[in-house]
PyMOL Python script that loads the backbone (N, CA, C, O; Angstrom):
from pymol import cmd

cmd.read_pdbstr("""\
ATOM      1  N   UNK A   1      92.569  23.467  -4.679  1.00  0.00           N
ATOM      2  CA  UNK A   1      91.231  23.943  -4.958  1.00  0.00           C
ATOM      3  C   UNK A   1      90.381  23.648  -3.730  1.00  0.00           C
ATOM      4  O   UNK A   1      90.390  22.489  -3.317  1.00  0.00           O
ATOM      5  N   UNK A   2      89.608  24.611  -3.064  1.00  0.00           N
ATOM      6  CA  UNK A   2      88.667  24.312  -2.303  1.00  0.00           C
ATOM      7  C   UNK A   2      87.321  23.660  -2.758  1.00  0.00           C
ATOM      8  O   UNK A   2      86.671  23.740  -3.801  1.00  0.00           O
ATOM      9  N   UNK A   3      87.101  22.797  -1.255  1.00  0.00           N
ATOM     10  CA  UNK A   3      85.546  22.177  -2.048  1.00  0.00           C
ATOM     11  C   UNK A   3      84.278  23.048  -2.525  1.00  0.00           C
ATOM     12  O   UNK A   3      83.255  22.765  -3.148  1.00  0.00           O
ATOM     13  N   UNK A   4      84.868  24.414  -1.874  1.00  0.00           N
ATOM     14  CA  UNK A   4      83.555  25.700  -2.377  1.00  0.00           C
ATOM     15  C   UNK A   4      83.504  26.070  -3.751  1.00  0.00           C
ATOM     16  O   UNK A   4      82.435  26.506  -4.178  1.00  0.00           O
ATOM     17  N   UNK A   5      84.840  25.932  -4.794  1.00  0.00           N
ATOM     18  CA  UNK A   5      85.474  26.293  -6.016  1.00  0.00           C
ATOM     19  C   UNK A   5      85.118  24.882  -6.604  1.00  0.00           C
ATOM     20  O   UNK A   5      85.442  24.937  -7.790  1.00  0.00           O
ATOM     21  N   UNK A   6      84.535  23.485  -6.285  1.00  0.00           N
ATOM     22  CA  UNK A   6      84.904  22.433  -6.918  1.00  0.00           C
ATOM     23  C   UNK A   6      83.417  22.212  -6.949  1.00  0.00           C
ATOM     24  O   UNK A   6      82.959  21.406  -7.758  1.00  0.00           O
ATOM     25  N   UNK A   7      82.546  22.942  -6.039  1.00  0.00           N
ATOM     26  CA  UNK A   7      81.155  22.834  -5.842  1.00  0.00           C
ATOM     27  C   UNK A   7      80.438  23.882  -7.470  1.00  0.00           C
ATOM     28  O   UNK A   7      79.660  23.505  -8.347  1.00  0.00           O
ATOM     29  N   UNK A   8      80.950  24.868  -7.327  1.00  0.00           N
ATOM     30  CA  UNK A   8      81.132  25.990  -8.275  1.00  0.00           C
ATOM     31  C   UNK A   8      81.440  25.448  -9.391  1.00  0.00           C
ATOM     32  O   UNK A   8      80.595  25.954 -10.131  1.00  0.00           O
ATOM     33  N   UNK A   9      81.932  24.912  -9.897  1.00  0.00           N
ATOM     34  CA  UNK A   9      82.240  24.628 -11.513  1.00  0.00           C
ATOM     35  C   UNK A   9      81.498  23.353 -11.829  1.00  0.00           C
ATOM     36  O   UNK A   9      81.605  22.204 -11.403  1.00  0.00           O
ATOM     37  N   UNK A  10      80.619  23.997 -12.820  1.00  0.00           N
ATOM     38  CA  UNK A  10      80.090  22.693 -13.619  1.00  0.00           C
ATOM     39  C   UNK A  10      81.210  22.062 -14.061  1.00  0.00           C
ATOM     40  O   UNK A  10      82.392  22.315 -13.832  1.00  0.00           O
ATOM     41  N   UNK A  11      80.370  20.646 -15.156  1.00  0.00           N
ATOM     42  CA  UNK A  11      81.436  19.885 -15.682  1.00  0.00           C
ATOM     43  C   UNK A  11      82.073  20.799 -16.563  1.00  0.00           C
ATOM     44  O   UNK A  11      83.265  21.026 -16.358  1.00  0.00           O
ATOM     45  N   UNK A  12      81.327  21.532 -17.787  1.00  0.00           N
ATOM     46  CA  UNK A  12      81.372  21.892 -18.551  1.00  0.00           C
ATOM     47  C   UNK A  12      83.098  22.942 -18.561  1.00  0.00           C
ATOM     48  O   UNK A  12      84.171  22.973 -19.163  1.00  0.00           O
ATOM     49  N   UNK A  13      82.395  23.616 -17.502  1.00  0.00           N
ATOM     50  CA  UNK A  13      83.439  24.727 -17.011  1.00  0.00           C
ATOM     51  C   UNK A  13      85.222  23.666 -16.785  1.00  0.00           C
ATOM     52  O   UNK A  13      86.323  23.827 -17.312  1.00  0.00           O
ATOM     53  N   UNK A  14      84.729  22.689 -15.810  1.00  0.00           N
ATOM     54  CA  UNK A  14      86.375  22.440 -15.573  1.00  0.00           C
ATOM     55  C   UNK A  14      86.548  21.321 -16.686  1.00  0.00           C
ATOM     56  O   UNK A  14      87.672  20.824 -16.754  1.00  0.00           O
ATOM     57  N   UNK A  15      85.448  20.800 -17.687  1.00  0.00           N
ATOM     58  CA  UNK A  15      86.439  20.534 -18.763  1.00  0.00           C
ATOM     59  C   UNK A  15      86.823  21.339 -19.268  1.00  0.00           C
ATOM     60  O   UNK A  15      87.893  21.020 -19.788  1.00  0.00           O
ATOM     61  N   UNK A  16      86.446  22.748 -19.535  1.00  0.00           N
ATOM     62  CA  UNK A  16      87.526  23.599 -20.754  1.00  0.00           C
ATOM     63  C   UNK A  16      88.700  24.052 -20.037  1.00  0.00           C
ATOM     64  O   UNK A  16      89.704  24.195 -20.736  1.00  0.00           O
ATOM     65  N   UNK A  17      88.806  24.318 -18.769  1.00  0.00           N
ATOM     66  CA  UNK A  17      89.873  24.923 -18.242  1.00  0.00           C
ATOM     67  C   UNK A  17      90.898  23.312 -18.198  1.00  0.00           C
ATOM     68  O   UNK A  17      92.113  23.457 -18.333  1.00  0.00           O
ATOM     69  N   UNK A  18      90.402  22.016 -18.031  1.00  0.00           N
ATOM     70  CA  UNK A  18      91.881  21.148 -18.400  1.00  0.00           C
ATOM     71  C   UNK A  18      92.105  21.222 -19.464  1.00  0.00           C
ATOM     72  O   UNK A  18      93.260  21.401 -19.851  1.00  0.00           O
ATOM     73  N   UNK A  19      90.878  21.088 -20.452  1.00  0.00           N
ATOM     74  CA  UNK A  19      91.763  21.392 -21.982  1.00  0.00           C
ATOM     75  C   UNK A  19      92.934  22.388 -22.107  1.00  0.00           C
ATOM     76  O   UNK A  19      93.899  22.157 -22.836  1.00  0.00           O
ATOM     77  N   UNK A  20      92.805  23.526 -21.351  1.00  0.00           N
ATOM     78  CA  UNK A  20      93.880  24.858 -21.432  1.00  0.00           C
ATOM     79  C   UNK A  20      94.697  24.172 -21.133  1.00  0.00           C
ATOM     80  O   UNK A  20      95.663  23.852 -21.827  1.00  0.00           O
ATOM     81  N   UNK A  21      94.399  23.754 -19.818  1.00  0.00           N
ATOM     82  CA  UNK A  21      96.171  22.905 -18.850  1.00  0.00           C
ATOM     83  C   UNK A  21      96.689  22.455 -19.514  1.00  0.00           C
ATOM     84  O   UNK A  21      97.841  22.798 -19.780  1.00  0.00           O
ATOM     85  N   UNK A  22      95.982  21.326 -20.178  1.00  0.00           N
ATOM     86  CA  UNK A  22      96.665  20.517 -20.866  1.00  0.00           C
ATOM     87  C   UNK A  22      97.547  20.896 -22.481  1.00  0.00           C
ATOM     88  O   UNK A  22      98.438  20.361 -23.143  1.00  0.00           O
ATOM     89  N   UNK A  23      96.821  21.927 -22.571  1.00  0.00           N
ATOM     90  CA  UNK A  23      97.791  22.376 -24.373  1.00  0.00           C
ATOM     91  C   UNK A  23      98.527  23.293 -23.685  1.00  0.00           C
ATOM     92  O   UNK A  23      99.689  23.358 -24.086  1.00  0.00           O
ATOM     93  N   UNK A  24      98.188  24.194 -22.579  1.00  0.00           N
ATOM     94  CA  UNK A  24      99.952  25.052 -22.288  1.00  0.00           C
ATOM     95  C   UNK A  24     100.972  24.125 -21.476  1.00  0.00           C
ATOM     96  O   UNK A  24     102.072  24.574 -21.151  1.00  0.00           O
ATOM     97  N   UNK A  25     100.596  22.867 -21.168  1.00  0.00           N
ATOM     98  CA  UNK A  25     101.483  21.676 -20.746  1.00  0.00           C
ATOM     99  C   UNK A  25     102.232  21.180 -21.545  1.00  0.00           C
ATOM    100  O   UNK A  25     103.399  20.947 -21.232  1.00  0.00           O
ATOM    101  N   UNK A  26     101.717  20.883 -22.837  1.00  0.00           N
ATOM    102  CA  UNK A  26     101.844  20.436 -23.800  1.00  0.00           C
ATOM    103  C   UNK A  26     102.887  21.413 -24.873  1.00  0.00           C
ATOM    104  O   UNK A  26     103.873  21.034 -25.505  1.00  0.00           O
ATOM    105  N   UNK A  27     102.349  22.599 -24.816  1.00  0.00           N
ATOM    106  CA  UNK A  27     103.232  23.596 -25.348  1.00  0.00           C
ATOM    107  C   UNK A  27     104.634  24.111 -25.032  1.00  0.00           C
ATOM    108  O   UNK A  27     105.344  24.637 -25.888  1.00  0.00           O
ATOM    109  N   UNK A  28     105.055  23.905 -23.557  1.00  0.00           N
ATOM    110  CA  UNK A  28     106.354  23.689 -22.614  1.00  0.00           C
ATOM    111  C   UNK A  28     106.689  25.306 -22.580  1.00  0.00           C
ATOM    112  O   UNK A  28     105.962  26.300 -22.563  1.00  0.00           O
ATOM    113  N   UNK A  29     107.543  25.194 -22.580  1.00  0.00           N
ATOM    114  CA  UNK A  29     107.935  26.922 -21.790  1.00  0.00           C
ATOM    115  C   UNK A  29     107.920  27.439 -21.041  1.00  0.00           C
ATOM    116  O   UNK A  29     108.499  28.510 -20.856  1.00  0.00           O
ATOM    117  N   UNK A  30     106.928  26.579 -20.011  1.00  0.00           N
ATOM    118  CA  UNK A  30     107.130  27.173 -18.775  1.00  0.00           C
ATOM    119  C   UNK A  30     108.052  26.737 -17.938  1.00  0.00           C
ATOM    120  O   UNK A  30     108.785  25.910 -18.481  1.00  0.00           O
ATOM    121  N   UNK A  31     108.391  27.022 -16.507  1.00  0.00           N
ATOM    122  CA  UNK A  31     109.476  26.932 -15.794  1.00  0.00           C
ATOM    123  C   UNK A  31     109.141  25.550 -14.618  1.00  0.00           C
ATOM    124  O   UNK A  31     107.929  25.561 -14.404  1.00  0.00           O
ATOM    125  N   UNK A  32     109.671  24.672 -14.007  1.00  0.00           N
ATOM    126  CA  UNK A  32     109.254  23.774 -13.423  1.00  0.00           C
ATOM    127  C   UNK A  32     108.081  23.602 -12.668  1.00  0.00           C
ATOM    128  O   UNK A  32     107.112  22.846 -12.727  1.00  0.00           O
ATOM    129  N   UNK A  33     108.677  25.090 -11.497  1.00  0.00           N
ATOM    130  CA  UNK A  33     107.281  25.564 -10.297  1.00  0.00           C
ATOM    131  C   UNK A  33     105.971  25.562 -11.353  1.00  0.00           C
ATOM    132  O   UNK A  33     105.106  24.799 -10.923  1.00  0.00           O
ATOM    133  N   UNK A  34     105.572  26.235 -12.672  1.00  0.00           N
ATOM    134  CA  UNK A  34     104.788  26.461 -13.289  1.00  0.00           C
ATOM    135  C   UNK A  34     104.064  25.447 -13.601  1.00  0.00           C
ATOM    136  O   UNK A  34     102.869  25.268 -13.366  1.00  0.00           O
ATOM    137  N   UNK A  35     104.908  24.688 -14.212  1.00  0.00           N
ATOM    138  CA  UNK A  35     104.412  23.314 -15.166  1.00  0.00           C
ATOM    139  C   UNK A  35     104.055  22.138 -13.309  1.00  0.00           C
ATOM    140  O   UNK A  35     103.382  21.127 -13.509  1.00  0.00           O
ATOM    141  N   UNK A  36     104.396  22.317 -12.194  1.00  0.00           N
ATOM    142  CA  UNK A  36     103.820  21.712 -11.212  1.00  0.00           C
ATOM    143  C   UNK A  36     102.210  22.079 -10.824  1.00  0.00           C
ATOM    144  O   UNK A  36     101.235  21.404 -10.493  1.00  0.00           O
ATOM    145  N   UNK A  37     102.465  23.481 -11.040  1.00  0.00           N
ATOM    146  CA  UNK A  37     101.168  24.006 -11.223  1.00  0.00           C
ATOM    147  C   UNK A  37     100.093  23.564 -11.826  1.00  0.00           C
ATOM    148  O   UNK A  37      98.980  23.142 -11.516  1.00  0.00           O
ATOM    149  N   UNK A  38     100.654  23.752 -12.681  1.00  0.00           N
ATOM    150  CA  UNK A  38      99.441  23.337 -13.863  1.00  0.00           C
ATOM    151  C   UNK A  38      99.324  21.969 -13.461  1.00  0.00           C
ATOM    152  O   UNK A  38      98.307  21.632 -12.854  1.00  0.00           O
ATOM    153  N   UNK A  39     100.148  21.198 -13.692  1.00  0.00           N
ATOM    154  CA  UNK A  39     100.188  19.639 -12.955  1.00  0.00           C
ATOM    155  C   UNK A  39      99.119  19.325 -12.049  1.00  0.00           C
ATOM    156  O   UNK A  39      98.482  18.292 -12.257  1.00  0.00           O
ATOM    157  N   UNK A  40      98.871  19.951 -11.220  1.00  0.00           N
ATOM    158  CA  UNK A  40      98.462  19.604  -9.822  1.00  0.00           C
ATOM    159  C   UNK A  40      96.670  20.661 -10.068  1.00  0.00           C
ATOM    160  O   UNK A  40      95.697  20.371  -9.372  1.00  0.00           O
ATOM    161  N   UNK A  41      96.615  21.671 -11.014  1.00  0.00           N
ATOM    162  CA  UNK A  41      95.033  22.155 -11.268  1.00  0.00           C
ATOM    163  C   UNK A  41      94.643  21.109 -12.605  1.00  0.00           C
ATOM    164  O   UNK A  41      93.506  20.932 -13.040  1.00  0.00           O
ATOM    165  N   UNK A  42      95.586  20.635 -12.990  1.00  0.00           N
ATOM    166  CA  UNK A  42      94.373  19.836 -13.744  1.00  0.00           C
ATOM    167  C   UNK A  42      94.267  18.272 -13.231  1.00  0.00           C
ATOM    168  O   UNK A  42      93.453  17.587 -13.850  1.00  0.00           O
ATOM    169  N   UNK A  43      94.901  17.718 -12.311  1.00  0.00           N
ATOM    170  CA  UNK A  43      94.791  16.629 -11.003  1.00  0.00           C
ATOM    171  C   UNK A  43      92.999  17.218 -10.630  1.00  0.00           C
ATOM    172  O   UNK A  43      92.010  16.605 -11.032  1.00  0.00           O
ATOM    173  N   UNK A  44      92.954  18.220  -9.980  1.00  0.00           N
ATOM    174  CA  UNK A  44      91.727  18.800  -9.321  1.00  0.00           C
ATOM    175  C   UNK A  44      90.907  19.112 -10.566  1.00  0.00           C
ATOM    176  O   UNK A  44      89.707  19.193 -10.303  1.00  0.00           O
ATOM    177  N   UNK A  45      91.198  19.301 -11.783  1.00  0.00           N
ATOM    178  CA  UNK A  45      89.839  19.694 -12.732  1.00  0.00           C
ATOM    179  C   UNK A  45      89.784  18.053 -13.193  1.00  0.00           C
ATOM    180  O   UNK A  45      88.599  17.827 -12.950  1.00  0.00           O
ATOM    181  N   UNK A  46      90.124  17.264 -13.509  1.00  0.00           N
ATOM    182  CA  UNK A  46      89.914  15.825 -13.702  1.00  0.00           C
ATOM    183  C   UNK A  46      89.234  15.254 -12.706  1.00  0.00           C
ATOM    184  O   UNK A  46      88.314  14.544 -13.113  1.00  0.00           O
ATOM    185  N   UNK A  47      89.374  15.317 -11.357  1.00  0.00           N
ATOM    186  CA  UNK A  47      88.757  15.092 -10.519  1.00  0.00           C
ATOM    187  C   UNK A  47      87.248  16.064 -10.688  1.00  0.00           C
ATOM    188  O   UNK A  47      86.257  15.432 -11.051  1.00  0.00           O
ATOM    189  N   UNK A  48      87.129  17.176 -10.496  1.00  0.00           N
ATOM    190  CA  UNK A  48      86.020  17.606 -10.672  1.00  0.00           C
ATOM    191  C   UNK A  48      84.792  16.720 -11.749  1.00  0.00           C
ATOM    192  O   UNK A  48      83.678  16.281 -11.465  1.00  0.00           O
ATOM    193  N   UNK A  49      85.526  16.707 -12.982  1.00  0.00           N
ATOM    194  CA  UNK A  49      84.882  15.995 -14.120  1.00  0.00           C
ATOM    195  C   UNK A  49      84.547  15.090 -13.845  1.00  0.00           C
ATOM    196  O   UNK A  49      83.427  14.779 -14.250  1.00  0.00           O
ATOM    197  N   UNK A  50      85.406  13.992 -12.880  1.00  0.00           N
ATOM    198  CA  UNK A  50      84.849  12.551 -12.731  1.00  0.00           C
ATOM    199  C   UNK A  50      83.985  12.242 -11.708  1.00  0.00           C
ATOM    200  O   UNK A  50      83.426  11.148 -11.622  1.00  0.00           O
ATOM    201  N   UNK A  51      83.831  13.234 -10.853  1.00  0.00           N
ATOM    202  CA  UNK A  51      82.969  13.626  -9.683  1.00  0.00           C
ATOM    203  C   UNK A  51      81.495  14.295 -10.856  1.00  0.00           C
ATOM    204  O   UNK A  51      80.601  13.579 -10.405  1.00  0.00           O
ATOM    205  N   UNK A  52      81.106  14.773 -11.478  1.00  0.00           N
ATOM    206  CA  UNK A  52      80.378  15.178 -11.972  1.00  0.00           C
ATOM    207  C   UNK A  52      79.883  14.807 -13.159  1.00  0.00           C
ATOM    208  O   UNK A  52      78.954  15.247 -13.836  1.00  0.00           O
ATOM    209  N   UNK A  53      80.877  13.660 -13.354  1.00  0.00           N
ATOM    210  CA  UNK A  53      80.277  12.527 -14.085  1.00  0.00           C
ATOM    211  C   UNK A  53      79.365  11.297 -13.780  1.00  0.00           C
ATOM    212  O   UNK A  53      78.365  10.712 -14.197  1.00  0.00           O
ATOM    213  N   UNK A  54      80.423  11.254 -12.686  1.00  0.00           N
ATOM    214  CA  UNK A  54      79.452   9.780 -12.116  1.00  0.00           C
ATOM    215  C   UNK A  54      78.532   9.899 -11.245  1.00  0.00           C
ATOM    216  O   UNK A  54      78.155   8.927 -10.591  1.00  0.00           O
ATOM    217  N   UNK A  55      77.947  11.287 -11.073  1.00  0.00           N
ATOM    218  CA  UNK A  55      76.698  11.998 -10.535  1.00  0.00           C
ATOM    219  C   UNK A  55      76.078  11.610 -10.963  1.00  0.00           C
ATOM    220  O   UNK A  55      75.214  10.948 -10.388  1.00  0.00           O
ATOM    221  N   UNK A  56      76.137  11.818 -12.580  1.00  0.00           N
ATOM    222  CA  UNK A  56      74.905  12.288 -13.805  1.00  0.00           C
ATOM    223  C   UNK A  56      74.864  10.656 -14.159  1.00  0.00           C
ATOM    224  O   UNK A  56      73.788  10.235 -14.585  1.00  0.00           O
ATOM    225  N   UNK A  57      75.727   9.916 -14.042  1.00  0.00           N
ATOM    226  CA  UNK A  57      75.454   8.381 -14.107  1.00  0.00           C
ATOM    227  C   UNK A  57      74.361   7.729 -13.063  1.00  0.00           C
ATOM    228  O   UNK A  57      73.346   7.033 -13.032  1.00  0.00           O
ATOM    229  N   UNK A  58      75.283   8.445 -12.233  1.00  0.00           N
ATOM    230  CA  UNK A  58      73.633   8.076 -10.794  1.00  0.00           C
ATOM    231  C   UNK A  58      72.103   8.349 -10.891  1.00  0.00           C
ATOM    232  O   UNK A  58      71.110   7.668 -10.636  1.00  0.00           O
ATOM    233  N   UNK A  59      72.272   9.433 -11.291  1.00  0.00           N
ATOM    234  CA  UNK A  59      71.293  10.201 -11.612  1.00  0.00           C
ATOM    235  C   UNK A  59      70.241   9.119 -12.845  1.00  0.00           C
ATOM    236  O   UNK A  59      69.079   8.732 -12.724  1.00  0.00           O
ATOM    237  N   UNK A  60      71.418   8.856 -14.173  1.00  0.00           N
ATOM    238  CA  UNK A  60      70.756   8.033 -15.130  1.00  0.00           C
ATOM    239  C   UNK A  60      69.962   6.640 -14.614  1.00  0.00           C
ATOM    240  O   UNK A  60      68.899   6.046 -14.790  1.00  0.00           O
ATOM    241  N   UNK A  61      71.281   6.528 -13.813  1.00  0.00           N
ATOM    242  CA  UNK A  61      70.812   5.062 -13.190  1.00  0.00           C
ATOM    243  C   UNK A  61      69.591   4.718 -12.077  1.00  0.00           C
ATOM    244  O   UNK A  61      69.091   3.615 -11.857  1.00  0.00           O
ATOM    245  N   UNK A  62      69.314   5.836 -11.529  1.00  0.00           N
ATOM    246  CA  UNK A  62      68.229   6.110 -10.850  1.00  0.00           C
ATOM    247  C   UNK A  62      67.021   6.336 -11.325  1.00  0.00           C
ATOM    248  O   UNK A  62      65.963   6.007 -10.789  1.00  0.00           O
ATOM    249  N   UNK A  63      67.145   6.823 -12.195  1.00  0.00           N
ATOM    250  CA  UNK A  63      65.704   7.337 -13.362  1.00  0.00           C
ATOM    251  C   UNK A  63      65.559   5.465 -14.410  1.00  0.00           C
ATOM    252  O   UNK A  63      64.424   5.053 -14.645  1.00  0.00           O
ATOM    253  N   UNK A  64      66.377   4.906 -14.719  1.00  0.00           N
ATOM    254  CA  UNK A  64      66.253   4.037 -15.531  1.00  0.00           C
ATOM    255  C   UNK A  64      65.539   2.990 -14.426  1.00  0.00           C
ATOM    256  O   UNK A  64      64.399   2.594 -14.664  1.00  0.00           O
ATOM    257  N   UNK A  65      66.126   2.626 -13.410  1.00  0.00           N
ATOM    258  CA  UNK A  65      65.200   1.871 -12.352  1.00  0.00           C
ATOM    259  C   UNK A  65      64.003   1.960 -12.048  1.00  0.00           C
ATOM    260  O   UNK A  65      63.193   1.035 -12.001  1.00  0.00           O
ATOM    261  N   UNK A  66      63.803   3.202 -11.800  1.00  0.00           N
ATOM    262  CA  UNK A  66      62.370   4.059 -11.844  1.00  0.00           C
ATOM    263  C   UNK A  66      61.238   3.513 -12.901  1.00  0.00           C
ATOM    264  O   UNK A  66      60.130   3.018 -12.696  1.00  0.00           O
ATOM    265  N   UNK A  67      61.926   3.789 -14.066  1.00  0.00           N
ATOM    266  CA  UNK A  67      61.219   3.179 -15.013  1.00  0.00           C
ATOM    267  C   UNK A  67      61.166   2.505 -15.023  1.00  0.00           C
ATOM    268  O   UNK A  67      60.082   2.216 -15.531  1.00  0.00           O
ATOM    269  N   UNK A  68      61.889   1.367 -14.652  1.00  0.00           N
ATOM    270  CA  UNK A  68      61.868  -0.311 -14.857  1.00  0.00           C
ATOM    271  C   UNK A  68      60.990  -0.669 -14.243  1.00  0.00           C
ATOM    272  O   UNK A  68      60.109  -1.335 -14.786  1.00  0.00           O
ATOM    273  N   UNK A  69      60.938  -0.376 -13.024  1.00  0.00           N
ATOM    274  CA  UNK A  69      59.968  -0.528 -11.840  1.00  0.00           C
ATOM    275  C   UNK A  69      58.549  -0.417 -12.235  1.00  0.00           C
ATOM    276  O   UNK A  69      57.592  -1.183 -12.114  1.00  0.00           O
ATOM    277  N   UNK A  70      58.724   1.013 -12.851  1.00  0.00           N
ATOM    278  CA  UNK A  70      56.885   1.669 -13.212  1.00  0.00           C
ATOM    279  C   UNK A  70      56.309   0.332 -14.231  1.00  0.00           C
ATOM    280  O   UNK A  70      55.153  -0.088 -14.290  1.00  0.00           O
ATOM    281  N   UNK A  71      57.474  -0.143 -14.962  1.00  0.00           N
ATOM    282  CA  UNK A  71      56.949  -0.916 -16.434  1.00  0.00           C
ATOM    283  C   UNK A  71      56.584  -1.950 -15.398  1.00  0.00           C
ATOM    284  O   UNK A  71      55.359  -1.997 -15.285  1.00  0.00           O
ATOM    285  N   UNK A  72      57.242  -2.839 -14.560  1.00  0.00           N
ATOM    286  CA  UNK A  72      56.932  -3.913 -14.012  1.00  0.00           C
ATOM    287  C   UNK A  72      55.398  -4.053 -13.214  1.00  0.00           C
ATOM    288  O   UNK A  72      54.742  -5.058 -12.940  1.00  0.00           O
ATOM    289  N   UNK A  73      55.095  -2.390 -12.936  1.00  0.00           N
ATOM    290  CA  UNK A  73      53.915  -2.622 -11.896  1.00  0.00           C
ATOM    291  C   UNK A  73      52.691  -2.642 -12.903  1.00  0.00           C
ATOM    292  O   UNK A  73      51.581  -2.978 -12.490  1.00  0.00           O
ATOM    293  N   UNK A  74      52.906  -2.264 -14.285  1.00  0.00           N
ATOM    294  CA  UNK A  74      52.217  -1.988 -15.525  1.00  0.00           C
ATOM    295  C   UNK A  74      51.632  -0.154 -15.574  1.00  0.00           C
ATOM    296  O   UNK A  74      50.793   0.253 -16.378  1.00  0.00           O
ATOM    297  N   UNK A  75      52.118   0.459 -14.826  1.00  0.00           N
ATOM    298  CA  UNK A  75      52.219   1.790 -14.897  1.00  0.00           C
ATOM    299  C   UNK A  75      51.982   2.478 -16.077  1.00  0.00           C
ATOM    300  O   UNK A  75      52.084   3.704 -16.107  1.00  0.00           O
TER     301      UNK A  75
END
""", "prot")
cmd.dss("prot")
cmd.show_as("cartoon", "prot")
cmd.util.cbc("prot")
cmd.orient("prot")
């Protein structure tokens, strides 16, 4: 996956596409090369998720300081 395609997908988006990975992984039938495949896009959609998780943690954690701060100055 390029970082232009990893920039591009919300969380939202590459959690539903590992959910897929993961139940036609899960479902078997496919052929080795395939199931590496899939292997290795939902490596990169897990990564996406956890990259765009611990954004929105930053993000929380930045705003909660903020506030802490404002309360301390009596804001």
């Amino acid at each position: 996956m390029t970082g232009k395609t990893e920039e591009t997908l919300g969380y939202e988006q590459a959690r539903d596409e590992l959910v897929e990975v993961v139940r036609r992984l899960e479902a078997g039938g496919t052929s080795l090369e395939e199931s590496l495949a899939l292997w290795e896009r939902g490596e990169e959609l897990a990564k996406v998720c956890r990259r765009r998780l611990e954004g929105a943690r930053a993000r929380l954690d930045a705003a909660l300081a903020e506030e802490e701060e404002g309360e301390g100055r009596g804001d």
